[in-house]
N, C-alpha and C positions, 0 to 999 in steps of 0.2 A: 401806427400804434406806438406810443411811448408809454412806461412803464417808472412806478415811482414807489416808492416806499415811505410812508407816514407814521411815526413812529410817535405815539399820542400815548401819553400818563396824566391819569387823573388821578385825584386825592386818595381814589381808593382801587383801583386797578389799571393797567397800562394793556395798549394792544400794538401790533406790529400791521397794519394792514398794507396791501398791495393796491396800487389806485392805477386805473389804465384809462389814459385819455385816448380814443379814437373817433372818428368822424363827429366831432365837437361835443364829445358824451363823456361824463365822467363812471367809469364802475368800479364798484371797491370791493376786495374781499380780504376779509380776518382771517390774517397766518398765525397768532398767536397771541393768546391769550393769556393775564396772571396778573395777580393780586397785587394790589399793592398795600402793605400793611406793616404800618408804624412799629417800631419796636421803642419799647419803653426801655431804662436802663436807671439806676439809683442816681446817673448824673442830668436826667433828661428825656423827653420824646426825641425821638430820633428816625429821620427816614434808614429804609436798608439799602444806601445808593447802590451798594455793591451786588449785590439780590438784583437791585433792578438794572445795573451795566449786563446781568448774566444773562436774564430774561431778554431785554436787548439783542444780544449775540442770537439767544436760539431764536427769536423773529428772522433777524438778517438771514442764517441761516437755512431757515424755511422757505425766503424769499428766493435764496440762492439756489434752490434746485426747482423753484418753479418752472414749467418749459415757457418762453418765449423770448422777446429781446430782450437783449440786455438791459439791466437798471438805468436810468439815466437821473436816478435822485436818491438823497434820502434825506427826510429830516424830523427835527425832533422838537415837538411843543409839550410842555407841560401846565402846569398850576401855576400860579405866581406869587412872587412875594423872598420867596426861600430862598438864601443864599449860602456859599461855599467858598469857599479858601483855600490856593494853591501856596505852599512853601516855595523855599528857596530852587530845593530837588524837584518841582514840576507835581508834587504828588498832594492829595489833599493833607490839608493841615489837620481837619477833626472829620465827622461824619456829618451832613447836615443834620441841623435840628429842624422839628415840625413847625410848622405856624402855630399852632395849638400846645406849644411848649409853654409852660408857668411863669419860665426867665421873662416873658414876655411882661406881665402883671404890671403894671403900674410904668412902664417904661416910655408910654405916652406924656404923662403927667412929670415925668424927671426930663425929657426933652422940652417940651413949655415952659417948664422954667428954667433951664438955662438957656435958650433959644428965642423962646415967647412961640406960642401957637400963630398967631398973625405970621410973621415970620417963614415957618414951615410953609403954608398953604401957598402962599404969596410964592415962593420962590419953586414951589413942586404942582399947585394944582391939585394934589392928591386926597381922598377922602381920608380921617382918621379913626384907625383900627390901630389894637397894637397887635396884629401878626404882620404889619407895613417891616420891610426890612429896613426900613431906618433906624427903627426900634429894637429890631432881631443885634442890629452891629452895635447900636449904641448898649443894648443889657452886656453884651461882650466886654464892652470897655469897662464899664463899671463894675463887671465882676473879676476886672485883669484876666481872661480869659488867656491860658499858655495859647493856644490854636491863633489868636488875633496875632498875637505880640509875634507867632511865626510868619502870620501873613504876609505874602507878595502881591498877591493877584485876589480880586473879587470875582465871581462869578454868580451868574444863577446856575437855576437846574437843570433848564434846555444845557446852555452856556457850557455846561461842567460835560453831558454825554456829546456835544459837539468835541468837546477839548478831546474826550476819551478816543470819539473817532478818527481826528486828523491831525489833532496836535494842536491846534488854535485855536487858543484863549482868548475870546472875543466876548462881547456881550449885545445880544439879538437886544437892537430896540424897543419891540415892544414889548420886552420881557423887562426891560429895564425900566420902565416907564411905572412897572406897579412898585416901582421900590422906592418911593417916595423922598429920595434925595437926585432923580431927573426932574429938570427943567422942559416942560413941555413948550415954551417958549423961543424959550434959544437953542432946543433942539440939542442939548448936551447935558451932563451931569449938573446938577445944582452943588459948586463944589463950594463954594463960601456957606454954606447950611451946613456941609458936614465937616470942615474946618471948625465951622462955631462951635460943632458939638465933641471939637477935641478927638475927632475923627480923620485918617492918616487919606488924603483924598489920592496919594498917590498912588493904591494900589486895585484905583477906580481903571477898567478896562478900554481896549476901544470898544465904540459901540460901532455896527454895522446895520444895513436895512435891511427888512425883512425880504429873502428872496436874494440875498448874497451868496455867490460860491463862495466858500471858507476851504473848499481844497479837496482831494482825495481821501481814500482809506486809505491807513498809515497798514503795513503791511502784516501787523501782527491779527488787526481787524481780518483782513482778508483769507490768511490763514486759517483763522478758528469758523470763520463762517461761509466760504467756500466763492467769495463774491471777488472778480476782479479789482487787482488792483486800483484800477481807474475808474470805480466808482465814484459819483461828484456826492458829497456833502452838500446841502446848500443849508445857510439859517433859515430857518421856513418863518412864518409868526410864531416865536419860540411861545409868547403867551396862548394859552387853549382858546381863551376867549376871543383871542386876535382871529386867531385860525375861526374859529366858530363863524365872527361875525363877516369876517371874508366871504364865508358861503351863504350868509343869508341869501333868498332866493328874494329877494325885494324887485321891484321895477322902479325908475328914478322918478323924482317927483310923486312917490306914493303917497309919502307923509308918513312915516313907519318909526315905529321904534323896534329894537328885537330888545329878549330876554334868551340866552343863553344858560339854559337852565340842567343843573346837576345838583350835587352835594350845596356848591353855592348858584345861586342866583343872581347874573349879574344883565343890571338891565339899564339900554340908554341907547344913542342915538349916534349917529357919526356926522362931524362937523370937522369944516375948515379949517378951525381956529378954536384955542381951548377955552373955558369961559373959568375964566379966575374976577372971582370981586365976591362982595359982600354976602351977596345973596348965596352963590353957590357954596361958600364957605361954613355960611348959615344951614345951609342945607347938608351939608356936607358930603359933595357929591365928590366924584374925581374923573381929572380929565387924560386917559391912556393914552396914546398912541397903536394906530391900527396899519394895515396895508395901504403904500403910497401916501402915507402922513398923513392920512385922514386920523383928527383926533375921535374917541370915545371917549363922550362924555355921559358918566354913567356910574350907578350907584352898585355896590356888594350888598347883597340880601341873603342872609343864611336861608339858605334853600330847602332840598332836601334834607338837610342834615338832621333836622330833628325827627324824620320818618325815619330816617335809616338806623338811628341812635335806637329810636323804640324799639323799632323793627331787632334790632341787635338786642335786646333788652327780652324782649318776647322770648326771642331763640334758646336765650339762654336758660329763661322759665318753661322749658318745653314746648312752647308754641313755636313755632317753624312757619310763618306764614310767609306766603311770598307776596309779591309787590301786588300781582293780580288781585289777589283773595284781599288783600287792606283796602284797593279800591273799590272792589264790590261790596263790602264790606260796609265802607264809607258812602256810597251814594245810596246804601239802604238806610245810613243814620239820620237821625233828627238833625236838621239843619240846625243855623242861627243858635247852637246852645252855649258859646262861650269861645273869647279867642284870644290867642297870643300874641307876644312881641315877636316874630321869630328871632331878630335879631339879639334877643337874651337869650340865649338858648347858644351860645359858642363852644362852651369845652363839654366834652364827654362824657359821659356816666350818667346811671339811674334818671335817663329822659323819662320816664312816662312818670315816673316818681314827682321829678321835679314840675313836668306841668302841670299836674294836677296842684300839687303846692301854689302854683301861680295863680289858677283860674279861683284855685278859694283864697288867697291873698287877697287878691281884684273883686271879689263879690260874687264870682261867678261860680255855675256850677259846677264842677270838676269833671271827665269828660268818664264814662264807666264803659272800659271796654276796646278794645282795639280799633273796630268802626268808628265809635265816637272820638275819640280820639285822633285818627287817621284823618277825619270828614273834620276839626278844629283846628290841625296844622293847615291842610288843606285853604278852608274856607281862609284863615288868617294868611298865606300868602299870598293870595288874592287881592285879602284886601290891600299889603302891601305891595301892593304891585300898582296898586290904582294911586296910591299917596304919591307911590316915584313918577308915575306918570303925569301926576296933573304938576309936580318940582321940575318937571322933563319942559313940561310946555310951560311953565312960567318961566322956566331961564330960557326959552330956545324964543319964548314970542309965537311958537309954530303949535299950530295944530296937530295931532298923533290921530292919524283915521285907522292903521292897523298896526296891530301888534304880531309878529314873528316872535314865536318860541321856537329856537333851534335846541338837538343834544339830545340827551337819552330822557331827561323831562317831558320833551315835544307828546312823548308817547302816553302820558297820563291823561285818557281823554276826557276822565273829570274833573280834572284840576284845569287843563285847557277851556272846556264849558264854562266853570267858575268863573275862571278868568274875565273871557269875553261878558260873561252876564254882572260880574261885577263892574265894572271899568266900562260896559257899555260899546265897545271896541270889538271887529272882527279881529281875531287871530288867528291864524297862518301857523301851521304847527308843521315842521319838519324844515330840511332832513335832519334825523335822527345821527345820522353821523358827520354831523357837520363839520367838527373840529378835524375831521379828517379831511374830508371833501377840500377846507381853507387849507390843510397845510398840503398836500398835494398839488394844487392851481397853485400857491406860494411857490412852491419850487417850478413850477411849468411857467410862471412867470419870469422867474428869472434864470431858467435857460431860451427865457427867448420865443415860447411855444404857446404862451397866452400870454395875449395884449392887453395887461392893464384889468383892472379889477371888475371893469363894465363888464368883460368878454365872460371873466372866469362867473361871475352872480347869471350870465346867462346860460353859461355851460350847465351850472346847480338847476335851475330853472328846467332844465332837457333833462336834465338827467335822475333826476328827483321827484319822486309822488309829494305832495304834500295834503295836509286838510282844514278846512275852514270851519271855523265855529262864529257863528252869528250869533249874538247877543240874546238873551229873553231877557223878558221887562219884568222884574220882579220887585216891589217896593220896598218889599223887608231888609236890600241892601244898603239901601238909605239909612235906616237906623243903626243898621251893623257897623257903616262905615265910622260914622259918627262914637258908638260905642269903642272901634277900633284909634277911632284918636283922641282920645280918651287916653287909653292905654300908652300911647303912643308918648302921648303928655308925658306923662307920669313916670315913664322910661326915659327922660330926656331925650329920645330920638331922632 
């Protein structure tokens, strides 16, 4: 029996789970639960790192009095993109800021032209968003931000609670990989892109591969949380997604793509080799780095977030519904009555307000009611899921015969139906904790204890229920899809 500790933060809450590999079976259980929630501030959104180094600690420590052997891991994947800044002193220079920060706005469009867009893609591969942390460092400079001008050290977020555990300031690869100034090519920082943009490349990190020891607990760690000194650290897939798509439970040569689905929705395929040129550009896909250098190549779809936005928006109007009651809700609604971009739908506030504004914008009928509403996000991520799909098999050449949704989405069994009936595609829905499952076998790979990624996708496969959804033929998705790009158009998307 060996014993690991997966330490996984999402956009909107973090857990501590305990993951036990024995006789080639993975089981996981949740030591600790808590929120995780943005704090706004007159200068900013702002993560509360420090909120979530504490929550950290009481996992660790929960994990410490569980009875059996000893830990032999811990590690830590988050969100991607967000970056942090060590001073001279070792200590952060500012707080991180959100993706979903404002500094962000227009900081696309002032990197293109002093840069050129061609340029960027070409040298990172990367899709463009401005929550990309090229964007996040480059608003910094142009606002003479004091935090940069202290800057020594870049890190991410995994990066920043590894540093807090052991003392070393490393940067996990695949973590690095969504910050849009690495090079998926040559396998290091793109540092002539962020020289060009008057950006200090010296205080770019090592990087390390995912599945590194980075060292023990530093002893102050050990003290507050009851766990031997000689617990190992390892970088696990500091990216969620990495971690996620590690545990897909795929068979080789399926023909699969997953979707990795939460807050966002991030969906595409793993490959050899990255695909930078015209098309993908055009398309604007981006190509990550995963477990054993396998690249993902794969697009960001705002996901969930416009349900949860509502959902938040509901609450605050007295309605209280929860996730179950929106999908029952929603498979009682009228189909086909109108759909969105999900991807305009990025910063927060008054969501039900603003989609309706959308759909009578577009011609459409505005959606009346939570169900309806619920059953329009719903149907329209569907349909984008089927556009990235047929961008998927145009760049790859390759056929997609099924679709895996892993993550706590997996669990939406009408949105999963959708899916399949929209796109025509079986999908494979589960595990539900997948980002945990990958960062787990991550560190059991690199002490040595699973061989290679093949072993750990089988271990998922045993140790995992999953479910299938077969396709129904229904023709009115033909018109939908068409009306969907449409919209699509119109949105320059």
């Amino acid at each position: 029996m060996s014993r690991y500790i997966a330490v996984d933060l999402g956009a909107d809450s973090g857990r501590v789970i305990l993951g036990t590999l024995e006789g080639g079976r993975l089981s996981l259980k949740p030591l600790h639960r808590f929120v995780n929630t943005p704090v706004r501030l007159p200068t900013g959104l702002y993560w509360d790192t420090l909120r979530l180094w504490h929550e950290i600690l009481e996992g660790l420590a929960v994990a410490a009095r569980e009875p059996g052997p000893a830990i032999e891991g811990i590690g830590v994947d988050t969100w991607g993109v967000d970056i942090a800044f060590l001073g001279a002193d070792g200590a952060l220079a500012d707080n991180p800021r959100h993706y979903r920060d404002s500094r962000n706005n227009g900081m696309p469009e002032a990197a293109f032209a002093a840069v050129g867009k061609e340029r960027i893609f070409s040298a990172t591969g990367v899709q463009f968003m401005q929550i990309n942390s090229l964007y996040q460092w480059y608003a910094m400079k142009l606002a003479a931000s004091p935090a940069l001008q202290a800057a020594k050290q870049l890190l991410f977020i995994p990066d920043i609670f590894n540093y807090f555990l052991t003392g070393e300031a490393k940067a996990e690869r695949t973590i690095a990989s969504t910050s849009q100034f690495y090079d998926p090519r040559r396998r290091g920082w793109a540092r002539e892109l962020v020289t060009g943009l008057g950006l200090d490349a010296s205080i770019l990190p090592e990087i390390v591969s995912p599945g590194t020891r980075l060292g023990m607990v530093l002893e102050y760690v050990a003290d507050a949380t009851g766990l031997p000194g000689t617990t190992p650290v390892y970088a696990t897939a500091g990216h969620d997604t990495a971690c996620a798509v590690a545990a897909v439970p795929a068979e080789t040569g399926e023909g699969w793509c997953y979707i990795s689905s939460g807050t966002w929705s991030l969906m595409g395929v793993e490959l050899e080799e990255p695909v930078i040129d015209e098309r993908s550009l055009e398309m604007n896909f981006t190509n990550e780095i995963g477990v054993e250098g396998r690249v993902r190549l794969l697009k960001n779809i705002t996901g969930m977030w416009p349900l949860q936005e509502c959902k938040r928006a509901w609450q605050q109007a007295g309605d209280d519904y929860s996730y179950e009651q929106l999908i029952a809700l929603a498979a009682d609604a009228e189909p086909f009555t109108a759909f969105i971009q999900p991807d305009a739908f990025l910063e927060p506030g008054h969501m039900p307000e603003r989609i309706a504004a959308y759909c009578e914008r577009s011609g459409q009928r505005a959606p009346a009611g939570a169900g309806a509403m619920t059953r329009v996000i719903l149907e329209s991520l569907a349909l984008r899921y089927r556009q990235v799909l047929e961008n998927l098999e145009t760049l790859t050449e390759e056929a997609i015969r099924v679709i895996h949704i892993v993550g706590g989405g997996s669990q939406n069994r009408l949105l999963n139906q959708l899916v399949a009936d929209c796109t025509g595609r079986s999908v494979v829905a589960g595990p539900v904790e997948a980002t945990a499952a990958g960062n787990v076998l991550v560190q059991a790979m690199g002490a040595g204890q699973v061989q290679g990624l093949r072993e750990a996708r089988e271990i998922v496969r045993r140790s995992f229920a999953v479910d299938t959804y077969a396709p129904h033929a229904d023709p009115r998705w033909e018109s939908a899809y068409k009306r969907f790009g449409q919209l699509t158009e119109a949105a320059g998307a």
